[in-house]
C-alpha positions as CSV (number, residue, x, y, z in Angstrom):
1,X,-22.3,-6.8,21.6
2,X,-19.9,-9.2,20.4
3,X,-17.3,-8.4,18.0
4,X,-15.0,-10.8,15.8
5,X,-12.1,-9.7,13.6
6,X,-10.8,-10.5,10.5
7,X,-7.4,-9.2,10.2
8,X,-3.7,-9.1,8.4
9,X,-1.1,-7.4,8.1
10,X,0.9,-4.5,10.5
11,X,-2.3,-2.7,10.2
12,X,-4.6,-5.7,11.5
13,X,-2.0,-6.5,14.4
14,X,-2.4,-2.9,15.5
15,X,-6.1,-3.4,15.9
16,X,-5.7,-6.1,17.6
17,X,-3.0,-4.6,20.3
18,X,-5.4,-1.3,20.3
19,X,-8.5,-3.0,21.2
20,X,-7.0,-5.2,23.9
21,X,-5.4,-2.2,25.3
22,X,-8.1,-0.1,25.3
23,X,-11.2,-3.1,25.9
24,X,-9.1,-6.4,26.6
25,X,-9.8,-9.7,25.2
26,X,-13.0,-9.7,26.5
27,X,-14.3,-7.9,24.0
28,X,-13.2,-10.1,21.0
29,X,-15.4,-13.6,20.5
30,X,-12.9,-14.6,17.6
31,X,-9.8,-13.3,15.4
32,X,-9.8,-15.1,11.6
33,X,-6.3,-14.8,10.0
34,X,-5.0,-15.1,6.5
35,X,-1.6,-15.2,4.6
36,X,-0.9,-12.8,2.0
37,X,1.8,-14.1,-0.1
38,X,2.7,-10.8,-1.7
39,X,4.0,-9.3,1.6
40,X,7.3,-10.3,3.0
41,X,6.1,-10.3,6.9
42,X,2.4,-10.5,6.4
43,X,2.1,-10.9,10.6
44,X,0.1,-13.8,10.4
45,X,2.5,-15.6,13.0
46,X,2.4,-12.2,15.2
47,X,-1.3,-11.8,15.4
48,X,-2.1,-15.7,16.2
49,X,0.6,-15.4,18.9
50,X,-0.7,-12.3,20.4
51,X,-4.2,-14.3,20.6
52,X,-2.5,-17.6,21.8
53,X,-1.1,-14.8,24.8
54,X,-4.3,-13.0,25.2
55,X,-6.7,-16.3,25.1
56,X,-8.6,-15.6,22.1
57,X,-10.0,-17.8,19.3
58,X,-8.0,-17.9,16.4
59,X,-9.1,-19.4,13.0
60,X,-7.0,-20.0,9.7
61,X,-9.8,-18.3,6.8
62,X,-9.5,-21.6,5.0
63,X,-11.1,-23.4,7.8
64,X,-14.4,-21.5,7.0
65,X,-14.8,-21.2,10.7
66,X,-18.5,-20.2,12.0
67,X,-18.1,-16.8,13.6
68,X,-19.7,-16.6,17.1
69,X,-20.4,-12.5,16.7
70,X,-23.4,-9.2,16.5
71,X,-20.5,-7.4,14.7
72,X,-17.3,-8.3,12.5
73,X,-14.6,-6.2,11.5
74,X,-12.1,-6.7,8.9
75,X,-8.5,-5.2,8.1
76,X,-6.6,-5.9,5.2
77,X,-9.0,-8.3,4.1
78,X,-8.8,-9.5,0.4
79,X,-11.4,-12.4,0.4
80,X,-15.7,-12.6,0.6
81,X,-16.7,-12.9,4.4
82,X,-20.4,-14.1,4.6
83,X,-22.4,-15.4,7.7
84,X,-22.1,-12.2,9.6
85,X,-25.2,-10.2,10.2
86,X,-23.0,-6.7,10.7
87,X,-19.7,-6.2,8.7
88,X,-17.6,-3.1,8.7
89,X,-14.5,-2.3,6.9
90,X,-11.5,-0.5,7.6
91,X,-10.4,1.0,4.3
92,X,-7.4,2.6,3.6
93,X,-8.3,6.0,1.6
94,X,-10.9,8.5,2.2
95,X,-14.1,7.4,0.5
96,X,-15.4,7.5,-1.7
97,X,-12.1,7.8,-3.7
98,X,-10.1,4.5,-4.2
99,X,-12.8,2.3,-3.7
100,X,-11.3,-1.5,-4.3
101,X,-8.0,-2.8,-3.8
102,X,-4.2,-1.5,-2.9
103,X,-5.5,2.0,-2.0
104,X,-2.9,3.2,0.0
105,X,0.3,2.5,-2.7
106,X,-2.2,3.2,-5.7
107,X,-2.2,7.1,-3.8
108,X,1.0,7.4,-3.6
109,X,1.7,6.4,-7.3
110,X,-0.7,8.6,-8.2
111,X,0.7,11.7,-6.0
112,X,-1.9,12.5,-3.9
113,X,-1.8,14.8,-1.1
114,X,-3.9,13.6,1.5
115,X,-5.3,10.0,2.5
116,X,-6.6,8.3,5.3
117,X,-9.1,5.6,6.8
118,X,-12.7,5.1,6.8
119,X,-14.4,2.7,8.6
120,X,-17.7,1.4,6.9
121,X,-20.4,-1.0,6.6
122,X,-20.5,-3.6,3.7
123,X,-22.5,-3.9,1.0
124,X,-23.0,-5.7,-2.0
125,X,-20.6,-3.0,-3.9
126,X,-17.4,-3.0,-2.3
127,X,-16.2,-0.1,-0.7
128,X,-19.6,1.3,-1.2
129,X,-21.5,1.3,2.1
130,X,-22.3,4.0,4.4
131,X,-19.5,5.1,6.3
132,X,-19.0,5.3,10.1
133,X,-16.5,7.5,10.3
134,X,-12.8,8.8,8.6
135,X,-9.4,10.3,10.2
136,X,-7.2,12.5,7.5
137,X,-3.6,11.8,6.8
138,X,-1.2,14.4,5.2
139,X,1.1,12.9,2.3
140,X,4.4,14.8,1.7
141,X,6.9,13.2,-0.8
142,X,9.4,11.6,-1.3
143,X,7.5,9.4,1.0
144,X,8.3,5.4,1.2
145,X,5.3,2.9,1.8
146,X,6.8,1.8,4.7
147,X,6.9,5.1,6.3
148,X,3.3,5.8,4.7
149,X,2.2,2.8,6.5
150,X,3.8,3.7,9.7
151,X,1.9,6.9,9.7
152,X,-1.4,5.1,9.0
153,X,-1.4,2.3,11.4
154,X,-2.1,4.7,14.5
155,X,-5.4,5.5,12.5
156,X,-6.6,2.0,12.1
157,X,-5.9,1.4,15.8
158,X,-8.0,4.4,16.7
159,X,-10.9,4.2,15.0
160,X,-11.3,0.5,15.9
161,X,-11.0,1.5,19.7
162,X,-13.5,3.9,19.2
163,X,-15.9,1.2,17.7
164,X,-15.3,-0.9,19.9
165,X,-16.1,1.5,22.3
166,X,-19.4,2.5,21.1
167,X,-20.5,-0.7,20.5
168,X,-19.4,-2.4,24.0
169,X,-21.8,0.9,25.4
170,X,-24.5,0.0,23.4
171,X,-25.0,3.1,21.2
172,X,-26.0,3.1,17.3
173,X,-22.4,3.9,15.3
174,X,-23.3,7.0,13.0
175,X,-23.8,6.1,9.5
176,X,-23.9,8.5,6.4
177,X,-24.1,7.7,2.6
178,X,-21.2,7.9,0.3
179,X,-21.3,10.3,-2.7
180,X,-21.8,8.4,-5.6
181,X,-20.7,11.2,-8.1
182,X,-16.8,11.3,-6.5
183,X,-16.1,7.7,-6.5
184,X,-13.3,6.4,-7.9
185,X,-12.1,2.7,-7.9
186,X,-8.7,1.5,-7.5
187,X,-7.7,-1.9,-9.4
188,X,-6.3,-5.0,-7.8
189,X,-2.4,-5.3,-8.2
190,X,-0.5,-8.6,-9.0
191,X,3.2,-9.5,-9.9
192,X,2.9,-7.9,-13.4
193,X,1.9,-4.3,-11.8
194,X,5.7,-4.5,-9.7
195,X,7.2,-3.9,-13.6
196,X,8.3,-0.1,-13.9
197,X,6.4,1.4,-17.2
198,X,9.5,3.9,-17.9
199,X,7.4,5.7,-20.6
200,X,6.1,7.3,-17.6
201,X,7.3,10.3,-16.3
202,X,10.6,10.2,-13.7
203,X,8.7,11.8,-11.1
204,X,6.0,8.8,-11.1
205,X,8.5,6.3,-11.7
206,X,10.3,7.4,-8.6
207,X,7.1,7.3,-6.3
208,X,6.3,3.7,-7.9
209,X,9.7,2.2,-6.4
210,X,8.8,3.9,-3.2
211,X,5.2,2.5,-3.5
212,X,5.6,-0.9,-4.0
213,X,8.6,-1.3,-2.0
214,X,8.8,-3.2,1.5
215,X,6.7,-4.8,3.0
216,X,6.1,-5.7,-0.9
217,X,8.2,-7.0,-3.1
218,X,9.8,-4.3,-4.9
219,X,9.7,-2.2,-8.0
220,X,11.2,-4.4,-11.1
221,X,12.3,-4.0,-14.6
222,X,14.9,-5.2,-16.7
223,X,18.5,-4.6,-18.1
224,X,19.3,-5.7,-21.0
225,X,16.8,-8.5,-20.5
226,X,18.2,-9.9,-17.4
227,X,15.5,-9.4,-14.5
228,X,16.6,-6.6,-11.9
229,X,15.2,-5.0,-8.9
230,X,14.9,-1.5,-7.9
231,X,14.5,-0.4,-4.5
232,X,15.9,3.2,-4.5
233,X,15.9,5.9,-7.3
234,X,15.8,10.1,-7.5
235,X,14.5,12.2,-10.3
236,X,17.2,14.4,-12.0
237,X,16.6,17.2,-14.3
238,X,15.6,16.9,-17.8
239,X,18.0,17.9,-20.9
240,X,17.0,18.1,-24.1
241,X,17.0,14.4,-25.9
242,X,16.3,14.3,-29.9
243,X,15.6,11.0,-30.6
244,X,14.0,10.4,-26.8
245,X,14.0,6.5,-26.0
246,X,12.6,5.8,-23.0
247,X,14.5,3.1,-20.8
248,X,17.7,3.6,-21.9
249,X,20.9,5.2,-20.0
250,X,22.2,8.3,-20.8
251,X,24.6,9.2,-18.0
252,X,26.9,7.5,-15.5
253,X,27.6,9.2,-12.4
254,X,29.3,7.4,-9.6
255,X,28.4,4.1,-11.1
256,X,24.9,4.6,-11.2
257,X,23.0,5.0,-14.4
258,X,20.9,8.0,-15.3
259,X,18.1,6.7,-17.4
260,X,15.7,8.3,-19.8
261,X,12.0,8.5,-19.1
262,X,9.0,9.2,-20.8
263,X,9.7,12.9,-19.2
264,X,12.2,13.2,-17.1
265,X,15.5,11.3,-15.6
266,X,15.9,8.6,-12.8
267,X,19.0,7.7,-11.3
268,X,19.4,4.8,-10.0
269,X,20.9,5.0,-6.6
270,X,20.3,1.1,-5.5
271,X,19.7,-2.0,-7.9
272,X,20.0,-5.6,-7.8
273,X,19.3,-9.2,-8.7
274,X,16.2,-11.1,-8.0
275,X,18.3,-12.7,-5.2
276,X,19.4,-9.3,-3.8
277,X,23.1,-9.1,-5.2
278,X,24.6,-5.5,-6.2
279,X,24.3,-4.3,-9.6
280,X,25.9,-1.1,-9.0
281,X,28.2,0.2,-10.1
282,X,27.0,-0.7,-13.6
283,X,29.1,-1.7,-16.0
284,X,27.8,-1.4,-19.4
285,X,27.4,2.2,-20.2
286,X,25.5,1.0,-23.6
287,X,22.6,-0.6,-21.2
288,X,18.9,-0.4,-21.7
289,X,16.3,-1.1,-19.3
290,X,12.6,-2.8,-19.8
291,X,11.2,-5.1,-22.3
């Protein structure tokens, strides 16, 4: 059977290296790659190379390139793939919940305990097809998206192996439906969903700046209406607050403010400019952060 991939990110250039450790490039017809602007190192350039090395096709998605395959699977993908007879997905949650988009930082915003992969097959409902199979990852906080990502790569790599596997043998890949009553959808993100909402709690706050920080661009808010960015925070203990504002700074220790939340308190350990300039130690005490 032949196989074509459609991949990005670290977690489509570890499918790649898996199968052509585990299978070789004989067992790719054609890799389509595509830039995702919202990631600082979206390995585009890494996974063309590594099929430039290995003597696979490569094709840019905007080329619309015909893909020569039985079987296509897709990583990371944002975008419609048509012409392909047999689609699966590599999804990073464990289906049915978080159907949709950003699955992976939308769990750990939310604080969930356990996540994962599943591969699928497409349908016309995204997310919604019968899966092939799932591996179970463990979620401990405080837990950074990078390191939540490092964890979850080995996954993706594995399960693409073993479909590969069954498929270059010839078998039928298991298939079971998804349980429509425990579905739950997670929304696309764009640069407005980076802004920290700090009437939320401290303790969501502080998992959002861990969320949506590198490989992506980086929790922001602003101070005193000057645009600021916030890659590193830690909840303190609440005190009692009569008149609570959310945003503002109540405490300075060490330079680094102590603001209000919704419930809660987040210091700020690291802050700076758009451009990536220090803002710490602050220098206003009288400061006031969001809209």
């Amino acid at each position: 059977m032949s196989l074509a991939l459609f991949l990005m990110t670290e977690k489509g250039q570890a499918v790649l290296e898996g199968i052509l450790a585990s299978a070789g490039p004989d067992a790719i017809s054609m890799v389509v790659g595509g830039r995702d602007p919202n990631v600082r190192n979206d390995r585009y350039e890494d996974i063309r190379t590594a099929c430039q090395q290995a003597g696979i096709a490569f094709a840019d998605r905007a080329s619309e390139p015909v893909i020569p395959a039985d079987y296509a699977l897709a990583v990371s993908w944002r975008w419609m793939i048509h012409g392909v007879r047999n689609l699966i997905t590599l999804h990073d949650s464990l289906l049915p919940k978080y159907r949709g988009f950003a699955p992976l930082p939308n769990a750990l915003i939310a604080g969930e305990r356990e996540t994962g992969v599943s591969a699928l097959f497409a349908s016309d409902n995204y997310d919604a097809g019968d899966i092939i199979c799932q591996r179970r990852l463990e979620i401990e906080y405080p837990i950074k998206i990078q390191e939540a990502i490092r964890r979850i790569v080995p996954l993706y790599a594995g399960i693409a192996s073993e479909i590969c596997s069954s498929l270059a043998a010839g078998g039928e890949l298991p298939r079971r439906k998804q349980d429509e009553s425990q579905a739950t959808y997670s929304l696309w993100r764009d640069d407005l969903d980076y802004e920290i909402d700090w009437r939320w709690d401290a303790a969501r706050i502080g998992r959002f700046i861990h969320a949506v920080g590198s490989p992506y661009l980086g929790a922001r808010t602003f101070l005193n209406q000057d645009p600021v960015t916030i890659p590193e925070a830690m909840v303190e203990p609440d005190v009692r607050i009569e008149n609570r504002a959310a945003g503002k700074v109540i405490f300075v220790r060490d330079g680094q403010p102590v603001v209000v939340c919704g419930s809660g308190l987040l210091r700020i350990t690291h802050m700076t400019t758009r451009g990536g300039r220090s803002l710490l130690p602050l220098k206003k005490f009288r400061s006031r952060f969001g809209r």
